[in-house]
C-alpha positions in Angstrom: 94.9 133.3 90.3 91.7 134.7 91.2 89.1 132.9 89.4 86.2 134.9 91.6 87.4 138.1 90.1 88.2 137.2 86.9 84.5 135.3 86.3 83.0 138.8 87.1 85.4 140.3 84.9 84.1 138.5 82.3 82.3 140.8 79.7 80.2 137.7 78.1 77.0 137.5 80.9 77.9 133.4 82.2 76.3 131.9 84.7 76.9 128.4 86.5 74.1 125.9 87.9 74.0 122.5 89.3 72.4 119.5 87.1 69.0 120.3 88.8 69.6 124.3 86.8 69.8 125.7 90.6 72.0 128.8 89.8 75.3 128.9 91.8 77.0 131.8 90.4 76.2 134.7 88.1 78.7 137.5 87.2 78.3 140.9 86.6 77.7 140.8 82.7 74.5 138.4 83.7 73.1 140.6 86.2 73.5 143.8 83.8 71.7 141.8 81.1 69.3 140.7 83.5 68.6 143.9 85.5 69.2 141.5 88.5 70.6 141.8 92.2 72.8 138.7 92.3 70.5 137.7 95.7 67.8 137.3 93.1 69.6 135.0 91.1 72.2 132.6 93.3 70.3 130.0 95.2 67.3 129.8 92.7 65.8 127.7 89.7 67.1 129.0 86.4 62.9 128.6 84.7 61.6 129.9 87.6 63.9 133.3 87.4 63.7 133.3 83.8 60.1 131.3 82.8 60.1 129.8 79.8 56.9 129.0 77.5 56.7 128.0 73.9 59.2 126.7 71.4 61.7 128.9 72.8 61.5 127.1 76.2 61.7 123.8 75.0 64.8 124.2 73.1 66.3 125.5 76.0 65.4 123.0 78.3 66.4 120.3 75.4 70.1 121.9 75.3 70.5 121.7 78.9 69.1 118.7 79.5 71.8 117.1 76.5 74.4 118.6 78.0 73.2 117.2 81.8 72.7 113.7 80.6 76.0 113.2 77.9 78.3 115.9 79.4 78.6 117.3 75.9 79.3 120.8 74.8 75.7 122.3 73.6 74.8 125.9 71.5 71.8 127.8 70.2 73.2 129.8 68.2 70.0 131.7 67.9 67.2 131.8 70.7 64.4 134.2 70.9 63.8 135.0 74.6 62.2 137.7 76.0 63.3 138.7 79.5 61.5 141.7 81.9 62.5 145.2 80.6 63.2 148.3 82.3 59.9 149.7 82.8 57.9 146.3 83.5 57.2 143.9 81.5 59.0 141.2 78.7 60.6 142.7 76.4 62.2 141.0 72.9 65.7 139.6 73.1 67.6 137.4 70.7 70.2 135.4 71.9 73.6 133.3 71.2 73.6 130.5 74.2 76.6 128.3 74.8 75.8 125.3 77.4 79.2 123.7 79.1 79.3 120.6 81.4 81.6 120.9 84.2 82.8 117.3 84.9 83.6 115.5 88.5 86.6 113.7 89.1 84.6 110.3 88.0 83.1 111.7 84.8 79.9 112.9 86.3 78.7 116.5 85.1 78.9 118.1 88.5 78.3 122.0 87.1 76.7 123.6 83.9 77.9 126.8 82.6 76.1 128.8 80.5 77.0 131.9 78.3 74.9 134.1 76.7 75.3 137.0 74.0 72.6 140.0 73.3 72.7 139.5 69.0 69.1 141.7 69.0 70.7 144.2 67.0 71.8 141.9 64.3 67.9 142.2 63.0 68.1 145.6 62.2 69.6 147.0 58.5 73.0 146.2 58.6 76.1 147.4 56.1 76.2 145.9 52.8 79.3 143.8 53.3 77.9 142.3 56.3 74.6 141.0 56.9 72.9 139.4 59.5 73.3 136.2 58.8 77.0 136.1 58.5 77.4 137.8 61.4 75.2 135.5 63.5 77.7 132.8 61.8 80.7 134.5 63.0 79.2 134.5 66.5 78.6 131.3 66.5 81.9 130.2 65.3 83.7 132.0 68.0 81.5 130.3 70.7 82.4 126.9 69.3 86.0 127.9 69.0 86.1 128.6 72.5 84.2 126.0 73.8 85.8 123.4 71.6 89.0 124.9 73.3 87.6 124.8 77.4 86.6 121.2 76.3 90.3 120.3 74.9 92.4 121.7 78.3 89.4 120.1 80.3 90.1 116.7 78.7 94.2 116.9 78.7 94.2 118.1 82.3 91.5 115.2 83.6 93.2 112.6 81.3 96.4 113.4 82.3 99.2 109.8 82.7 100.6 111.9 86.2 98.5 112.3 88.7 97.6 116.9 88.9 96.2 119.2 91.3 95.8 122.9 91.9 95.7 124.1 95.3 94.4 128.0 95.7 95.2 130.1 99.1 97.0 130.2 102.8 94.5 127.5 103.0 95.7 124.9 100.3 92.0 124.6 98.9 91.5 121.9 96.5 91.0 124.5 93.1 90.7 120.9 90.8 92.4 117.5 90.7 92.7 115.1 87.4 91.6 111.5 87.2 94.7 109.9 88.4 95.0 112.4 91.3 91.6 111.0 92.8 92.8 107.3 92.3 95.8 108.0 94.5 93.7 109.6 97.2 91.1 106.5 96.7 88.8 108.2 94.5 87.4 110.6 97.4 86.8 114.4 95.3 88.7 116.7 97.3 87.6 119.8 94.9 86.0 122.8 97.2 87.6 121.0 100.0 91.0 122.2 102.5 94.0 119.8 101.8 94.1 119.3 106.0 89.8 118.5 105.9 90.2 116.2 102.7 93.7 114.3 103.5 93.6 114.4 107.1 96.1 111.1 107.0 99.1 113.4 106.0 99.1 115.0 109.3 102.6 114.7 110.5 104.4 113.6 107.4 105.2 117.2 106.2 103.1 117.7 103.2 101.3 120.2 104.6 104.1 122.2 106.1 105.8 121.9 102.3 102.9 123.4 100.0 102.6 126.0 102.7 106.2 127.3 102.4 105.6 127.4 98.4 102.8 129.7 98.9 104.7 131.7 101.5 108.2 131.9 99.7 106.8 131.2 96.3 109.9 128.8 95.3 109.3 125.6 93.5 110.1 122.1 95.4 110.5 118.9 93.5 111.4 115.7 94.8 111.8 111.9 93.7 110.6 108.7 95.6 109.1 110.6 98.6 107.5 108.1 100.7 103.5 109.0 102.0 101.0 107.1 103.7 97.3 108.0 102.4 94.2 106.3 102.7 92.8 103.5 99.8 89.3 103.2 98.8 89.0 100.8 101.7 89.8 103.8 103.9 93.6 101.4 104.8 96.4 103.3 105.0 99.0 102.2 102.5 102.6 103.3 101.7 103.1 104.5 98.1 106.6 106.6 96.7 105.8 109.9 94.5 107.5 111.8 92.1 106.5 115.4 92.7 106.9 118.9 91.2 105.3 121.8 93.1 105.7 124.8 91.3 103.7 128.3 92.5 101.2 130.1 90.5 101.4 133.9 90.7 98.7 136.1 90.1 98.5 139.3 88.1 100.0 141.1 90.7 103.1 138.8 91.2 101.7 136.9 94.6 101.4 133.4 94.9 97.9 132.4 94.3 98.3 128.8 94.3 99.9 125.9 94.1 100.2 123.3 91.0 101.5 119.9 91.7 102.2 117.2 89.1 103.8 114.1 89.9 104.2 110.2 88.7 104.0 107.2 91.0 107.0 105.5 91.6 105.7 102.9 94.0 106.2 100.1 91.9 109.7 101.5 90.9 110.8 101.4 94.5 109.0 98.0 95.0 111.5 96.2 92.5 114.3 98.3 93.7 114.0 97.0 97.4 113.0 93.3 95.6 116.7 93.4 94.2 118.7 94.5 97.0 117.2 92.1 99.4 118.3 89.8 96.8 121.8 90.9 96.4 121.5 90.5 100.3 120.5 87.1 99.9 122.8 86.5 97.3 126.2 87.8 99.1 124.8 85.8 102.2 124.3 82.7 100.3 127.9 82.4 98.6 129.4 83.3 101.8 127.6 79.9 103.3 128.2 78.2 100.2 132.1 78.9 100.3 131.7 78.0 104.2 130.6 74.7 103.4 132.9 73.8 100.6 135.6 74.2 102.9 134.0 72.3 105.6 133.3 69.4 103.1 137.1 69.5 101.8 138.3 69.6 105.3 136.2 66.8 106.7 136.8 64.3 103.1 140.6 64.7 103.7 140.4 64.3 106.9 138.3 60.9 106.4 140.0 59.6 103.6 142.8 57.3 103.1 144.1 57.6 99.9 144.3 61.4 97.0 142.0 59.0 95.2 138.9 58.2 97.8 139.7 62.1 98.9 138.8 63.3 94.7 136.2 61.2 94.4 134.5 61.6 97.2 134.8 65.5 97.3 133.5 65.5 93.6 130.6 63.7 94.3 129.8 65.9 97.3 131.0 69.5 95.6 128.6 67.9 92.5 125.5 67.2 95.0 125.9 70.9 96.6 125.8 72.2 93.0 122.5 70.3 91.7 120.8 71.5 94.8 121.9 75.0 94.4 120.9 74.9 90.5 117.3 74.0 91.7 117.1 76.4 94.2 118.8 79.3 91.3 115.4 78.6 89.1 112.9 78.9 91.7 111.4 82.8 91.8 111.2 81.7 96.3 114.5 80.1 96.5 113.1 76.8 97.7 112.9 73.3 96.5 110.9 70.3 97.2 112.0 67.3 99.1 111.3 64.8 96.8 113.4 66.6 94.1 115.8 66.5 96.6 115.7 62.3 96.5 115.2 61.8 92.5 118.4 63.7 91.5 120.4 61.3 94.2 118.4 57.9 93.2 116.9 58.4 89.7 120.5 57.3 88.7 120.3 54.1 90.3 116.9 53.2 89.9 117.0 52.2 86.6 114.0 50.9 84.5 112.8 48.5 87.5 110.9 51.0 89.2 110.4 48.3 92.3 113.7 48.7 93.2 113.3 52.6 94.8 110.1 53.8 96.0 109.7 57.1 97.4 106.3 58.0 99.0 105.0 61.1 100.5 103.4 64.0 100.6 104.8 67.7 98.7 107.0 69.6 100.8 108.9 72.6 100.0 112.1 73.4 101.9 113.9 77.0 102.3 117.6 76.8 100.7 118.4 76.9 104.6 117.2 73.6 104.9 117.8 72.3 101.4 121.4 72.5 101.5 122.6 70.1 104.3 119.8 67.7 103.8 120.6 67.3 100.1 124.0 66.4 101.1 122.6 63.9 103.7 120.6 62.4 100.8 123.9 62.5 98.6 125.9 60.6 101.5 122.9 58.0 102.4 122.6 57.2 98.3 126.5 56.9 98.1 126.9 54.3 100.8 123.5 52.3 99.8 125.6 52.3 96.3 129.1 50.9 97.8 127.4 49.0 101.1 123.9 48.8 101.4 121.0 47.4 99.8 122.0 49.4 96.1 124.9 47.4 95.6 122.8 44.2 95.1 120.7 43.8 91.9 117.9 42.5 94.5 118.3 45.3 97.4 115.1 47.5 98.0 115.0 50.6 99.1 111.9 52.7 100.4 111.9 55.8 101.2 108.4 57.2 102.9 107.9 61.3 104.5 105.1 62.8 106.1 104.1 66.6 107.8 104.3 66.4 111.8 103.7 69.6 113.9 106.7 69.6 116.8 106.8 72.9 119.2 108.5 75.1 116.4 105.7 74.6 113.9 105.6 72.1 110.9 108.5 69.7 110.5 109.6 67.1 108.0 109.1 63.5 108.9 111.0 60.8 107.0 112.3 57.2 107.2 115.4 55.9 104.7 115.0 51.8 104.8 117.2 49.5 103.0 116.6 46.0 102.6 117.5 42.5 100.9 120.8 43.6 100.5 124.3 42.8 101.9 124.3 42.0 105.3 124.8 45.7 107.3 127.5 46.1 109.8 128.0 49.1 112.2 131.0 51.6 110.5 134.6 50.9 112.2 134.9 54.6 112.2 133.5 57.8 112.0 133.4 59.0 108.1 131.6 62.4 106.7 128.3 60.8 106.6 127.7 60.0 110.2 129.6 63.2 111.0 126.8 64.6 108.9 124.0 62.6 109.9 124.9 63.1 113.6 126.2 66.2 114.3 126.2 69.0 111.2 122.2 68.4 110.9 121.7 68.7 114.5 123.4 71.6 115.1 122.7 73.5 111.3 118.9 73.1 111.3 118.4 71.2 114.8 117.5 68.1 113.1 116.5 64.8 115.3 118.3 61.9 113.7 117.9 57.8 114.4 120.5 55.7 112.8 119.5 51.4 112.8 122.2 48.9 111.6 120.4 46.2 111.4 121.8 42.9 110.1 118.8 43.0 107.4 118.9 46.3 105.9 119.8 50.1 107.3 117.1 52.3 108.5 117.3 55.9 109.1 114.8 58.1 110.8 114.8 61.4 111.0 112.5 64.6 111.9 113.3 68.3 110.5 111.3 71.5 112.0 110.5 73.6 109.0 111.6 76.7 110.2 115.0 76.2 111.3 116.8 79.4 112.7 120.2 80.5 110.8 
């Protein structure tokens, strides 16, 4: 649409001004009324084009100066204001005035319009079903009806929940843009401004190329989770996904005018979307491990055990140990779980109300289910033989259990030291079963563990030192 043409079009004389009442625009009506070139309006003070002395002058200055400072609609419905005549002079005018503030995208009254109707004749005699009065009443209604009416579109189109813009021309020149349309540009006011000169950052992502097939070929484009980079607040780039409509506005005539675009942020949408399938990711990856080493545990136990019974019960405990460490891991938002959770579900069992017996001492770590996994099985398989060998199986056997943070070449690691004592007399195993498999070799070579193993004739120690950020 052609707002230039239709605002000189526009039989009611209007004029717009700045908040400082510098006149911007006048149309034709105005300069009629006000015998006028428009040179001899645009660019100057309204009271210095039209002085203003008296009572007269002071309400008018009042009603603009309301409408400046609360961005509220303002009328005189009657103002007595003499403006030069044709021959010289002031000459006599009544008038109706309707003041409207013309808000920025941050609430701020960027523009006042003013219009203005010629009701002189309404003091002369007048039919007997109408009088003055009523029709001055009638006037004024109409002007608050339409005002009322600018204010109400005005107020839906800036409060809008999706984000709107117009863009007018070959150009794509900002024509207006709601509240939530400046937030996703980072509050910058694009209005007066070519889309290229205010968004320079969608060079090369095919926004600009888009809008200006629309105006070209006039056909509507929508489109859902369309990715953009555009600048924050900050002036950062940042990646956001849009639901867009971009339908062509026509003028009179049938061209394409402009461009109006309405559209929802789906960022968030997309955000939770990617969250889950990284999950499901995570989740195939993790029962495909977990069935991996459920057969290497059942393989291993038969193949260490002498009898169905040692193979059920040992395999139950193990299968059970895998499950309590996975069940931690299943309730934590990061998928990780700390070490010394890790050592209460293994010992708390056996610790009983004589808290001397186990001590564990250390510092909080958190460890990535990578890492969780085979060293809560190493836990399981170090508890189980302190119960049947070592220091557990004696009412008076100790066990201490101390961890600290060390930095190796990797990064962090895990730093920790299994000592039994007071207990039976240790002797070195006659064979190799699935702990020192596990201890040995599986921790080694899964998250490139560095174990010690002591069989000491007073109590077994176990050292051991686990980088942090083991590679799968």
């Amino acid at each position: 649409m052609d707002f230039e043409a239709v605002f000189n079009r526009l039989p009611t004389p209007t004029m717009v001004m700045d908040p400082d009442f510098n006149i911007l625009a006048a149309n034709d009506a105005c300069l009629d009324v006000a015998g006028r070139a428009r040179e001899g309006l645009v660019g100057r003070k309204l009271f210095d084009v039209f002085p203003s002395d008296g009572a007269a002058g002071e309400a008018l200055r009042a009603s603009f100066e309301r409408v400046r400072e609360k961005g509220v609609v303002d009328a005189l419905p009657m103002l007595d204001h003499p403006i030069a005549g044709a021959k010289g002079g002031l000459e006599p005018r009544r008038w109706s005035c309707a003041h409207v503030p013309i808000l920025s995208g941050d609430g701020r009254v960027a523009w006042i319009m003013q219009t203005t109707q010629d009701i002189s004749g309404l003091g002369e005699p007048a039919p007997r079903e109408e009088t003055p009065g009523r029709r001055i009443e009638m006037i004024q209604a109409l002007n608050q009806t339409l005002l009322a009416a600018t204010q109400h579109l005005n107020r839906v189109f800036m409060q809008a929940s999706n984000f709107m813009c117009v863009l007018r021309g070959p150009e794509l020149v900002f024509e207006s843009a709601n509240a939530n349309c400046l937030a996703l540009i980072g509050g910058r006011d694009p209005v007066g401004r070519r889309l290229r000169d205010a968004l320079p950052e969608l060079a090369g992502q095919g926004y600009y190329e888009l809008l200006e097939n629309i105006i070209r070929d006039g056909e509507a484009f929508a489109g859902r989770k369309m990715r953009v980079l555009v600048e924050n607040a900050e002036g950062e780039l940042v990646e956001r996904f849009l639901d867009i409509i971009c339908q062509p506005v026509r003028d009179e005539a049938g061209a394409v005018s402009s461009v109006f675009i309405e559209g929802s942020d789906s960022t968030e949408i997309v955000r939770a979307e990617q969250r889950q399938a990284l999950l499901i990711r995570e989740l195939h990856h993790r029962v495909r491990n977990t069935l991996a080493t459920v057969q290497g545990v059942m393989n291993t136990t038969a193949r260490t055990s002498t009898t169905i019974e040692e193979f059920q019960e040992a395999f139950a405990g193990r299968i059970a140990s895998l499950a309590k460490t996975h069940a931690i891991m299943t309730e934590e938002l990061d998928q990780c779980v700390s070490f010394e959770h890790l050592l209460h579900q293994e010992l708390d069992l056996y610790a009983g109300e004589d808290c001397g017996r186990v001590t564990l001492k250390g510092p909080p770590v958190e460890l990535s289910s990578q890492i969780a996994v085979p060293l809560g099985m190493a836990v399981h398989e170090l508890t189980t033989n302190a119960v049947k060998y070592g220091a557990l199986a004696a009412h008076e056997g100790r066990l201490d259990v101390e961890w600290s943070l060390a930095d190796v070449p990797s990064g962090a690691a895990l730093r920790w030291e299994w000592r039994e004592s007071d207990g039976p007399q240790v002797e070195p195993p006659r064979r190799e079963g699935f702990g020192s498999m596990l201890l040995k070799r599986v921790l080694s070579q899964q998250i490139g563990a560095e174990v010690n193993v002591v069989y000491d004739p007073d109590g077994f120690t176990l050292r051991m030192l686990v980088p942090l950020r083991a590679e799968r």
